[in-house]
C-alpha positions as CSV (number, residue, x, y, z in Angstrom):
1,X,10.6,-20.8,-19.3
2,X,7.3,-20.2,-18.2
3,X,6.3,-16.9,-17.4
4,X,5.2,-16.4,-13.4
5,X,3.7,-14.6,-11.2
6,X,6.6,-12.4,-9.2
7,X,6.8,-10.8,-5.9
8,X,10.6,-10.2,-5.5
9,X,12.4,-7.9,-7.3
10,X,11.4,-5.6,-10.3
11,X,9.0,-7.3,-13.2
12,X,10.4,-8.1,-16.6
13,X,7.5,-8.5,-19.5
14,X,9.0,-11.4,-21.3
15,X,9.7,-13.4,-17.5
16,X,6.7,-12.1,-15.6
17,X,3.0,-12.0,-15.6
18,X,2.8,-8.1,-15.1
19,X,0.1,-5.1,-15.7
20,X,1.3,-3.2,-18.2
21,X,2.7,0.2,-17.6
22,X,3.7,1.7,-20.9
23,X,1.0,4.9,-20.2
24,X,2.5,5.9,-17.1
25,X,6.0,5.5,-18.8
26,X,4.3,7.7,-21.3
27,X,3.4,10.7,-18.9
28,X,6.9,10.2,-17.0
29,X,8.9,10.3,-20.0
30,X,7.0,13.9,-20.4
31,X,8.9,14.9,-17.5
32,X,11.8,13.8,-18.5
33,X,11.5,15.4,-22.0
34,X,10.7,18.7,-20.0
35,X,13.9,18.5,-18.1
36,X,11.9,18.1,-14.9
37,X,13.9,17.0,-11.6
38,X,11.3,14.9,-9.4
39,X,11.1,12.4,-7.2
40,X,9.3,9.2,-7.0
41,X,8.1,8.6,-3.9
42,X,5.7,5.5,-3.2
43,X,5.4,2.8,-0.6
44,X,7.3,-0.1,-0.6
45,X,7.0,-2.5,-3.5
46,X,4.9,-0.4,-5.3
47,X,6.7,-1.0,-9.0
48,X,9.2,1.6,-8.4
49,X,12.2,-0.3,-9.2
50,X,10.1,-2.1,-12.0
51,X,9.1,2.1,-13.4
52,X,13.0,3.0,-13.3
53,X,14.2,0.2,-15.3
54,X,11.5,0.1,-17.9
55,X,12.3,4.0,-18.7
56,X,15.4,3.6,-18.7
57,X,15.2,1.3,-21.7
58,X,12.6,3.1,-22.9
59,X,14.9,6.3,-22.9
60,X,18.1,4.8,-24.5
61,X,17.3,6.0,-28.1
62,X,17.2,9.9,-26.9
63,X,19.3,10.0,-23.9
64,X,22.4,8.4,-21.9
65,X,20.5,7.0,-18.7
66,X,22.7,6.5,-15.8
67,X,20.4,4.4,-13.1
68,X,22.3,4.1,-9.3
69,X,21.3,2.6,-6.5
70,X,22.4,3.9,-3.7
71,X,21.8,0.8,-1.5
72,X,24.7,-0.5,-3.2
73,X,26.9,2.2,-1.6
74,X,26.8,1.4,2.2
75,X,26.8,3.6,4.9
76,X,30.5,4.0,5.1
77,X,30.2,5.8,1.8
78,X,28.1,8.5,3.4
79,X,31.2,9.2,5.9
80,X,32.2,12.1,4.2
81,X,32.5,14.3,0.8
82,X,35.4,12.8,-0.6
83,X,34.4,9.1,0.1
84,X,30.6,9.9,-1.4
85,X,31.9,12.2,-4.5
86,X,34.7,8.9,-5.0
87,X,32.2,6.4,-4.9
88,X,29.6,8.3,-6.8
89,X,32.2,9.0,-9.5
90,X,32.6,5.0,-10.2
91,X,29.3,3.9,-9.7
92,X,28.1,6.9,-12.1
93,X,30.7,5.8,-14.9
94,X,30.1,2.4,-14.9
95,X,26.4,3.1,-15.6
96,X,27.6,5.8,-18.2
97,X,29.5,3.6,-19.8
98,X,27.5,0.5,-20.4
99,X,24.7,3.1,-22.1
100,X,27.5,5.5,-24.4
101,X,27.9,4.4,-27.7
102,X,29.7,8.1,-28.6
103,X,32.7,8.7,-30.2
104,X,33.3,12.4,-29.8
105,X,36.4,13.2,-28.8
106,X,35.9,15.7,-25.8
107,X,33.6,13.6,-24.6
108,X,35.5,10.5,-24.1
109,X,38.3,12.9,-23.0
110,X,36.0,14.0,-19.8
111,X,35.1,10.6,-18.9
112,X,38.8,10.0,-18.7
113,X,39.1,12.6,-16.2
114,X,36.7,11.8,-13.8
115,X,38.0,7.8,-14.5
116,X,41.3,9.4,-13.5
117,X,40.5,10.5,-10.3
118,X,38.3,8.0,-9.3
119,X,40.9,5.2,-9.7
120,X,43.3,7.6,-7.9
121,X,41.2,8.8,-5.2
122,X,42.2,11.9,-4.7
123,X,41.8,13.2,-1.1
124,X,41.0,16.8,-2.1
125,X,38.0,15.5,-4.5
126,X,34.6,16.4,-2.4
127,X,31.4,17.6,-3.8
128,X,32.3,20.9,-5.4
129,X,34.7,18.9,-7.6
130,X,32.5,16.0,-8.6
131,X,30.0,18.5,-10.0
132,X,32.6,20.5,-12.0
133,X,33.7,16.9,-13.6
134,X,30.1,16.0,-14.0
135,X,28.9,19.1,-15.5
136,X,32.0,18.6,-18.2
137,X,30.8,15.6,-19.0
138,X,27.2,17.3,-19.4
139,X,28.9,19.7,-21.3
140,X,30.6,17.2,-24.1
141,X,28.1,14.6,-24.4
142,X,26.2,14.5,-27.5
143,X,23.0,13.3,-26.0
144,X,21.3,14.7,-23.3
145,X,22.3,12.9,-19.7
146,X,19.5,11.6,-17.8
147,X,20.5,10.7,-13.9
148,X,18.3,8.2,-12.0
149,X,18.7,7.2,-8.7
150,X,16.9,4.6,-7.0
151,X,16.5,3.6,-2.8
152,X,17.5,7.3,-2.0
153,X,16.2,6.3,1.5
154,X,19.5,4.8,1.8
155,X,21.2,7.7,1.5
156,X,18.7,10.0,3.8
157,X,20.3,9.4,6.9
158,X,23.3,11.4,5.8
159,X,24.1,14.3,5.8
160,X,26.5,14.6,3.0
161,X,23.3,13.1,1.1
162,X,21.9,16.8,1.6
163,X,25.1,18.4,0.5
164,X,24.5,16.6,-2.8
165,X,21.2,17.7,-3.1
166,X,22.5,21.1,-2.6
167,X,24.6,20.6,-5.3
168,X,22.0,19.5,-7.8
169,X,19.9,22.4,-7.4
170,X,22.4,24.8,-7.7
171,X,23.3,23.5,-11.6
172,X,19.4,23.1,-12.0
173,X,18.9,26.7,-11.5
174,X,22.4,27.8,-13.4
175,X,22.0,25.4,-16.3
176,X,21.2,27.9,-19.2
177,X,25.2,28.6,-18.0
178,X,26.5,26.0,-16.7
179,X,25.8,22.2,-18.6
180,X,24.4,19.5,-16.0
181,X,22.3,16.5,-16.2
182,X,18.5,17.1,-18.2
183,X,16.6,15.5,-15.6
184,X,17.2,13.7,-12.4
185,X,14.7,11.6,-10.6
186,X,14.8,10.0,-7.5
187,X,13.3,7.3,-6.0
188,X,12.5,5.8,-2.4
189,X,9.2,5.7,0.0
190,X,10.5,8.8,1.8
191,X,9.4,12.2,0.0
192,X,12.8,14.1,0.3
193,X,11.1,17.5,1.2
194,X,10.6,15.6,4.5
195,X,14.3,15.2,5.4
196,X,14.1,17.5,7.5
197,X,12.3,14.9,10.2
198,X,15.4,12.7,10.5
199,X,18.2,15.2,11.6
200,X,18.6,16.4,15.0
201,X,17.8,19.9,15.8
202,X,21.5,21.6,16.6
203,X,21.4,20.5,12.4
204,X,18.8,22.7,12.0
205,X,20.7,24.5,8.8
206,X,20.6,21.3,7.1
207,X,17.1,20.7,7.4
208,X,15.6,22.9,5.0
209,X,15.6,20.3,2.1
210,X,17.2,21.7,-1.2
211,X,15.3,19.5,-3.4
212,X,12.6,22.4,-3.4
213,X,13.4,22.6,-7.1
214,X,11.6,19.5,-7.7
215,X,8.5,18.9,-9.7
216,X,5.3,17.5,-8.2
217,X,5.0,14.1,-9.4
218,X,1.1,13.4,-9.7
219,X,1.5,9.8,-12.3
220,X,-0.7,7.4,-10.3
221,X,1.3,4.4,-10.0
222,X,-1.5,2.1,-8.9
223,X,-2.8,-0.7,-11.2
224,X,-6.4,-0.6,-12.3
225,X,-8.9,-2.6,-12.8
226,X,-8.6,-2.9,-16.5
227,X,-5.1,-3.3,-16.4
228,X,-5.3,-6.1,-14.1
229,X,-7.7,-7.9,-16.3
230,X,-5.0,-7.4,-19.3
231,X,-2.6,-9.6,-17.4
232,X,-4.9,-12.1,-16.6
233,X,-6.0,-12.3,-20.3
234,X,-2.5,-13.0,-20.8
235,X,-2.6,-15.9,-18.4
236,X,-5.8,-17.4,-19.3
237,X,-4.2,-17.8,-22.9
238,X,-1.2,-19.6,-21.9
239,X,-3.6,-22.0,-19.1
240,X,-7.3,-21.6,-20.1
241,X,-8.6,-22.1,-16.5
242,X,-12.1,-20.6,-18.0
243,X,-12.1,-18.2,-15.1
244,X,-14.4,-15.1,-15.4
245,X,-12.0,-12.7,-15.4
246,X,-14.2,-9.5,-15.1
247,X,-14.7,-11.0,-11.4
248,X,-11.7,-12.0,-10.7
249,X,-9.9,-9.3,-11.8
250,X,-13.0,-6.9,-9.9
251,X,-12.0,-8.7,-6.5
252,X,-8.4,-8.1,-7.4
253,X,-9.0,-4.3,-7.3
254,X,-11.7,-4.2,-4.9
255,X,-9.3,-5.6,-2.1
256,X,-5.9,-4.1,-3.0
257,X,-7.4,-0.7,-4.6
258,X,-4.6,-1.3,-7.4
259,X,-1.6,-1.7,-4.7
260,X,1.2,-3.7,-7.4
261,X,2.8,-6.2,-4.4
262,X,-0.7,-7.3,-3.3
263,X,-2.4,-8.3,-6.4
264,X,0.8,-10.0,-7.7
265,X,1.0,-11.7,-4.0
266,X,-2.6,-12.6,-4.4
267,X,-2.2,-13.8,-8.2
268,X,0.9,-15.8,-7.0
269,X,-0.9,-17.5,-4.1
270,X,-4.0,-18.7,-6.4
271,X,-1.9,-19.7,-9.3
272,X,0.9,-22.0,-6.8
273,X,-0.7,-22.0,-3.6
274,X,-4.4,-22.7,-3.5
275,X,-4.1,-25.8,-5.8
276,X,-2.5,-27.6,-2.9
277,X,-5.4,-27.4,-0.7
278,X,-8.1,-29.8,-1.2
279,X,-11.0,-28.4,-1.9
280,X,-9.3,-27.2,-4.9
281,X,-7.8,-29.6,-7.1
282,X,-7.8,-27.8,-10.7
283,X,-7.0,-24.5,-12.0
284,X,-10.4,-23.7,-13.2
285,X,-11.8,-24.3,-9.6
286,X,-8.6,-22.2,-8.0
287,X,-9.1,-19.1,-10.5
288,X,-12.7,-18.6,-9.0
289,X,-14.2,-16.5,-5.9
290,X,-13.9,-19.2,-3.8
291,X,-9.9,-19.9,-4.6
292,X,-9.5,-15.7,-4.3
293,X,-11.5,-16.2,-1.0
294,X,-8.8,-18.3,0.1
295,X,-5.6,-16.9,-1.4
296,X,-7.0,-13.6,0.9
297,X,-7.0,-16.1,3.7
298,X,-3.2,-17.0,2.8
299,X,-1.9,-13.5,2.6
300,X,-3.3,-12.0,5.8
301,X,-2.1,-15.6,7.6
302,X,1.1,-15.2,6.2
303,X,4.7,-13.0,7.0
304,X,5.6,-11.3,4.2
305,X,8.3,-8.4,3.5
306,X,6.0,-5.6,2.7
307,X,3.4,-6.5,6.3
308,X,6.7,-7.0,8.2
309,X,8.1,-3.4,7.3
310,X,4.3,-1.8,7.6
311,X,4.0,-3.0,11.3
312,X,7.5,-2.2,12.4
313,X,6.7,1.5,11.3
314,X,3.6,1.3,13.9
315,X,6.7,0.6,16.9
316,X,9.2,3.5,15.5
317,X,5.8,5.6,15.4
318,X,3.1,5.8,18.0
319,X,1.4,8.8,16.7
320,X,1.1,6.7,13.7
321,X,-0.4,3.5,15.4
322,X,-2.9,5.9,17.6
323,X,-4.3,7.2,14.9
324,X,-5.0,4.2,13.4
325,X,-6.4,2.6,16.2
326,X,-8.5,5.5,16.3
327,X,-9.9,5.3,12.7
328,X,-10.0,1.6,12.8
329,X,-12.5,0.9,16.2
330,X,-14.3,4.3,16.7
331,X,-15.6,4.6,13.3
332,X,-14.9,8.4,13.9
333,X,-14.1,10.6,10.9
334,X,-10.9,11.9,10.6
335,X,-10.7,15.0,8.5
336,X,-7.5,14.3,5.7
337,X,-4.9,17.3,6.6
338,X,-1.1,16.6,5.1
339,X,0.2,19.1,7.7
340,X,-0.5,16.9,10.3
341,X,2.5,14.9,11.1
342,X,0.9,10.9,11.6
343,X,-1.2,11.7,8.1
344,X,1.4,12.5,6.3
345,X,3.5,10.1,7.7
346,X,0.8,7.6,6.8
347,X,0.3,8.4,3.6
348,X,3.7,8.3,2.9
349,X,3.9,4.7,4.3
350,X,1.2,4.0,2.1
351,X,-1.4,3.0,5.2
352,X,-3.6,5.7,4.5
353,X,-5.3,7.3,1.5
354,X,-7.8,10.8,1.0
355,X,-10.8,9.9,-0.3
356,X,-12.9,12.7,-0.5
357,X,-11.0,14.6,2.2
358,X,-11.5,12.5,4.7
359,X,-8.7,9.7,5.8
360,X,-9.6,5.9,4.8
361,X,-7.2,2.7,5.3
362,X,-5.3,2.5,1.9
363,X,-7.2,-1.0,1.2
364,X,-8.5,-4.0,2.4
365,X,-6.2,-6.0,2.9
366,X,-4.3,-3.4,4.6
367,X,-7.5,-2.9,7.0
368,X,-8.1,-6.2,7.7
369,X,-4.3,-7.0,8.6
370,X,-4.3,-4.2,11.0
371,X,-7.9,-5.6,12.3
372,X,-6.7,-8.4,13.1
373,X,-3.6,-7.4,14.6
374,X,-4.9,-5.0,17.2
375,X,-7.5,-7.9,17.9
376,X,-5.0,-10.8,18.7
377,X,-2.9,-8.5,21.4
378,X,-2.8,-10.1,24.9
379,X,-4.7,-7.3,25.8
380,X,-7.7,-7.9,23.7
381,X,-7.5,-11.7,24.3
382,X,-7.7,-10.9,27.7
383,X,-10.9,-9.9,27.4
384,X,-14.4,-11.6,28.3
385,X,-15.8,-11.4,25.5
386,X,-13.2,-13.0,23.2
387,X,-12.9,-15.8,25.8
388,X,-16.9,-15.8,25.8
389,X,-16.5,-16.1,22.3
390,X,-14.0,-19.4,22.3
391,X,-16.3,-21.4,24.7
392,X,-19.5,-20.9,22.1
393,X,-17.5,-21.4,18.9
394,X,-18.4,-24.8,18.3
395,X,-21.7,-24.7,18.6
396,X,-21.9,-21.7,16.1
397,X,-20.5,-24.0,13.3
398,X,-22.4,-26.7,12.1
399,X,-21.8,-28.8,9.5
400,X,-19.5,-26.6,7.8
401,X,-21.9,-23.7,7.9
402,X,-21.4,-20.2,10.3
403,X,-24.9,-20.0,11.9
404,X,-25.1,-16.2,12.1
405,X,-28.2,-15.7,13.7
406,X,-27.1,-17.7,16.2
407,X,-24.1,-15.6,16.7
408,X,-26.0,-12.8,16.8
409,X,-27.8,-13.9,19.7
410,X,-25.2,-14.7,21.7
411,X,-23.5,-11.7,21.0
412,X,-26.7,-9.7,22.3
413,X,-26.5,-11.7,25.9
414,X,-22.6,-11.7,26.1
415,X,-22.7,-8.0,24.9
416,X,-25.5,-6.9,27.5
417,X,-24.2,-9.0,30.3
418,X,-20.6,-7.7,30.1
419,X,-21.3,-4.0,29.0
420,X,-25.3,-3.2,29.4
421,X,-24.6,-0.5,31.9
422,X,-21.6,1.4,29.8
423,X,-22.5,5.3,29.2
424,X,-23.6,5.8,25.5
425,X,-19.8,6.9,24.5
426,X,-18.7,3.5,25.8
427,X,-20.1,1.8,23.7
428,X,-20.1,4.4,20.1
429,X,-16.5,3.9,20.5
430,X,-16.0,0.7,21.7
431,X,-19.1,-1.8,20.1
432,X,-17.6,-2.1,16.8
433,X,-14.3,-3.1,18.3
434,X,-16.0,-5.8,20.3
435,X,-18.5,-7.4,18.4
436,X,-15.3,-8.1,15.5
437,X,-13.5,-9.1,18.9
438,X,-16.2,-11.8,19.0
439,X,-16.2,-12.6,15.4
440,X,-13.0,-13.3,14.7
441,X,-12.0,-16.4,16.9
442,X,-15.1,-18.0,15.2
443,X,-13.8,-17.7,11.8
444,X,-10.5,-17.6,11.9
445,X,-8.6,-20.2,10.0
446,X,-11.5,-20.9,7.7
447,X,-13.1,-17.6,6.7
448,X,-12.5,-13.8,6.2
449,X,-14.2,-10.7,7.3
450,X,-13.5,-7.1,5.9
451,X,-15.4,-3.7,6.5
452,X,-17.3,-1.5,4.5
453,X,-18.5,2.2,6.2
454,X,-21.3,2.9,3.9
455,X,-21.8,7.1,5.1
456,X,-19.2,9.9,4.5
457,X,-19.4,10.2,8.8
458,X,-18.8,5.9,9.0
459,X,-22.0,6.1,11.0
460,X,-22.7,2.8,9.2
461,X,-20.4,0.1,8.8
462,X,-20.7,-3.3,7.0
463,X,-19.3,-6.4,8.0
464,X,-18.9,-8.7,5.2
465,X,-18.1,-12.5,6.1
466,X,-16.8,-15.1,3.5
467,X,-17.4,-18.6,4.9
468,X,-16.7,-21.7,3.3
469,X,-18.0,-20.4,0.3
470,X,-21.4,-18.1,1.9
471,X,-21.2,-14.8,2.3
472,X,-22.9,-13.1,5.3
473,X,-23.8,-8.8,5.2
474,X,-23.9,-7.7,8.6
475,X,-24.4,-3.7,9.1
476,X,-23.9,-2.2,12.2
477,X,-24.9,1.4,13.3
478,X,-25.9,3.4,16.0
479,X,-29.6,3.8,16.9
480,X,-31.2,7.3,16.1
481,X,-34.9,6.6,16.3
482,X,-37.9,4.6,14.5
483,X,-37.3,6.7,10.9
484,X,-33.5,6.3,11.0
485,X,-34.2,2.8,11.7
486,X,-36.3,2.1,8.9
487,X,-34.6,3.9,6.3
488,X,-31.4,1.6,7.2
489,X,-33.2,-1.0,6.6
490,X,-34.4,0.0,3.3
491,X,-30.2,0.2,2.6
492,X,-29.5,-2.7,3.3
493,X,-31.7,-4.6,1.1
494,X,-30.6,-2.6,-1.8
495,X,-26.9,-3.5,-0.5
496,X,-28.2,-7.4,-0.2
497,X,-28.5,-6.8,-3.8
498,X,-25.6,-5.5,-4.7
499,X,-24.0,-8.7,-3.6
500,X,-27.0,-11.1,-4.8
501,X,-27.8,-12.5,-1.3
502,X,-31.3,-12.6,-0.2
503,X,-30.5,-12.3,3.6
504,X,-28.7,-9.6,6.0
505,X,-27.9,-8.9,9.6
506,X,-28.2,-5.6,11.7
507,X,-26.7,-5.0,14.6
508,X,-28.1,-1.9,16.3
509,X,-26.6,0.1,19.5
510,X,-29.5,1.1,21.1
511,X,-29.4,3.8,23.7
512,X,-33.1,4.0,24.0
513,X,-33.8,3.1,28.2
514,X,-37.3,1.3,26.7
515,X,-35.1,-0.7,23.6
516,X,-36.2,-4.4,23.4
517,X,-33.0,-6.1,23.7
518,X,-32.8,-9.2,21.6
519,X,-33.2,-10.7,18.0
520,X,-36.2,-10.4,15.9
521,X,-37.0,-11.1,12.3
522,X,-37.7,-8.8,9.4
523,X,-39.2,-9.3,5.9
524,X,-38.6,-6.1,3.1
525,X,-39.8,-7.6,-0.2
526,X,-38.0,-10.5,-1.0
527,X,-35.2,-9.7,1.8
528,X,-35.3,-11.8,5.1
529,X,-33.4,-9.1,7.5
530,X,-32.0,-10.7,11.0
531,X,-31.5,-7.2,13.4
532,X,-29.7,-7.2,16.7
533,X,-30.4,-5.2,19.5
534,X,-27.8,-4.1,22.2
């Protein structure tokens, strides 16, 4: 069979079209070989399952590898000690056994004994017991046992789940005495040192998590650029589409920063999806920036798993959702801090990255999902300039082609009309929010918008359109005299170059009571710039 792009499930090289990860099994199986206990803790669909079962095989030679998952066990088997420790006990040998090729006597003689009691579930077999069996198996083995345990979130709601814990870091720190498993790693979205969140307080002396024995786990599990053009290489061999696949694989990064569900979803999308719209008929004209233009289209149209969990945890968490809210329309900086509860929490949910201590929207498409779905409530559709912004649409688009100038303009009277005598924080706070309000009926369907801020503050911010094939750079920015003025100017033009267009928009807030409201015309070199006033 054909290999394919894949999106459910963990990746298998000889099935999939996959980045290849055998350098960060490298630095993992340093870990391992250090007898570190760690966790993995990513967002959703971010290759851990994929990462488990590659080291796994990758550790067979030196080690028996016992992988669980614990969303296999249920909830019931959380009830109590003897139920988990039961459960645990079957689940472990089966994965024991499947991996042991030993002989030795005592060993096989301690598997026995735990087989015993599982198949005879003994009512007095609870925790304290399963880790005296365990540690006898430890004890006889031959190779070093290596315990891996994947969807631990499963398992976090419990608090016999802590007890266990417990248990593990009380034979990590006796194990020059007493023989236990060489490394354990865990694996879920939730960081385990943040258990602590999910119990009620009259549990407070179960909430100081035991996994404190664990080692940082600092192996970047993103995808890079290079890595991404690797697979793509792969894929141009089997279907020579004669893509460029610097550029593709550029735009790749440059809108997922590297997260592994989004550029296979995007891959996916080109490779079976785009095809079946008209405009492109081949594969050499759906592996271009115009087929990615619309694949990005498709994935922020579309309901997927990953989008469907991320904007659930914006209901269970409103510190969460104001915060982004916050970043997203004000344009404010907010300083990164990981004691502070809705960072953390949106790190941890992968909404939210550091970049140079400050907090940034993970990636673009990320951004522009949320965008668009704070912009589509019935409370922002209520407003008069979205409906403003329905009545002129068809006379912005002619021919196929987003007259922006035009839109500008109308913006300026719709803007001036509705808002012109807001206070100066009205409209820092709230101008960005409405002039993508405005935007976003226009194009939507047919085109895509993301958003750049080009300053450490985000006192600039970019708007970059993708219509039909044109691409439209539309800064806006706060007004802060004649010298501020020109000098953002003078950026944008270089910017124009960046992205080899010789025209760009400004749209500038203007708090000046002698402004000239309106659009005017600029010429900088060979750069035509079109500049708002509001």
């Amino acid at each position: 069979m054909a290999k394919v792009f894949n999106v459910t499930g963990d990746c298998k090289p000889e099935k999939h079209y996959m980045v290849n990860i055998d350098e960060r099994l490298l630095k993992i199986r340093e870990l391992v070989d250090d007898g570190k206990y760690f966790t993995i803790n990513r967002a959703r669909q971010y290759g851990k399952t994929t990462t488990l079962r590659a080291l796994n095989q990758s550790l067979q030679k030196n080690y028996y590898v016992v992988l669980m998952d614990f969303q296999t066990f249920g909830n019931a088997k959380f009830k109590n000690e003897n139920i988990f420790s039961i459960t645990f006990s079957k689940i472990f040998l089966r994965g024991l056994k499947r991996n042991t090729l030993s002989h030795h006597k005592e060993f096989e003689t301690s598997i026995c004994q735990l087989d015993n009691i599982e198949k005879e579930k003994q009512k007095t077999f609870e925790l304290t017991e399963l880790f005296e069996e365990l540690s006898a198996i430890c004890s006889t083995s031959d190779k070093p046992i290596v315990l891996m345990i994947d969807e631990v979130d499963s398992a976090t709601n419990n608090l016999v789940f802590l007890d266990f814990l417990a248990q593990l870091r009380a034979y990590y720190i006796d194990r020059d005495v007493q023989p236990t498993f060489h490394s354990v790693i865990l694996a879920g979205v939730y960081d385990i040192k943040n258990l602590n969140r999910k119990f009620r307080s009259d549990d407070e002396h179960k909430t100081n998590s035991p996994w404190n024995i664990a080692t940082d786990f600092d192996v970047n599990m993103s995808l890079t650029k290079e890595g991404i053009a690797r697979m793509l290489e792969e894929y141009e061999a089997d279907y020579h589409t004669t893509m460029n696949i610097d550029e593709i694989a550029t735009l790749l990064y440059d809108y997922t920063s590297g997260y592994p569900f989004l550029v296979s979803r995007l891959c996916k999308l080109i490779d079976e999806e785009v095809g079946k719209v008209t405009e492109f008929h081949s594969q050499d004209t759906t592996w271009t920036k115009n087929g990615f233009n619309e694949a990005v289209r498709m994935i922020l149209s579309e309901k997927n798993t990953l989008f469907e969990s991320l904007i659930g945890k914006l209901t269970s968490y409103p510190e969460l959702n104001s915060m982004l809210r916050s970043l997203l329309f004000t344009g404010k900086s907010i300083v990164y801090n990981s004691d502070e509860p809705a960072i953390d929490t949106a790190t941890m949910f992968g909404f939210i990255k550091n970049q140079h201590g400050i907090v940034a929207i993970a990636n673009r498409i990320f951004e522009t999902r949320l965008y668009n779905l704070y912009l589509s409530t019935a409370e922002m559709q209520g407003q008069d300039i979205y409906k403003a912004s329905l009545q002129d649409k068809n006379q912005l688009i002619v021919d196929g082609h987003l007259n922006m100038c035009l839109i500008l303009e109308k913006f300026v009277v719709h803007f001036n009309d509705l808002y012109g005598d807001s206070d100066k924080t009205f409209v820092e706070d709230e101008g960005r929010k409405y002039f993508l309000l405005y935007l976003r009926p226009i194009i939507n369907g047919t085109g895509n918008y993301y958003i750049e801020s080009r300053t450490r503050e985000l006192r600039r911010t970019d708007v970059i359109v993708d219509y039909l094939g044109e691409q439209f750079i539309i800064e806006m920015k706060i007004w802060h005299g004649n010298e501020y003025n020109n000098r953002g100017e003078k950026q944008l033009v270089g910017y124009l170059d960046d992205y080899h267009v010789n025209k760009g928009y400004m749209i500038s807030f203007n708090f000046n009571k002698k402004k000239q409201i309106g659009v005017h015309e600029i010429i900088v070199g060979d750069k035509t710039l079109i500049e708002a006033t509001v």
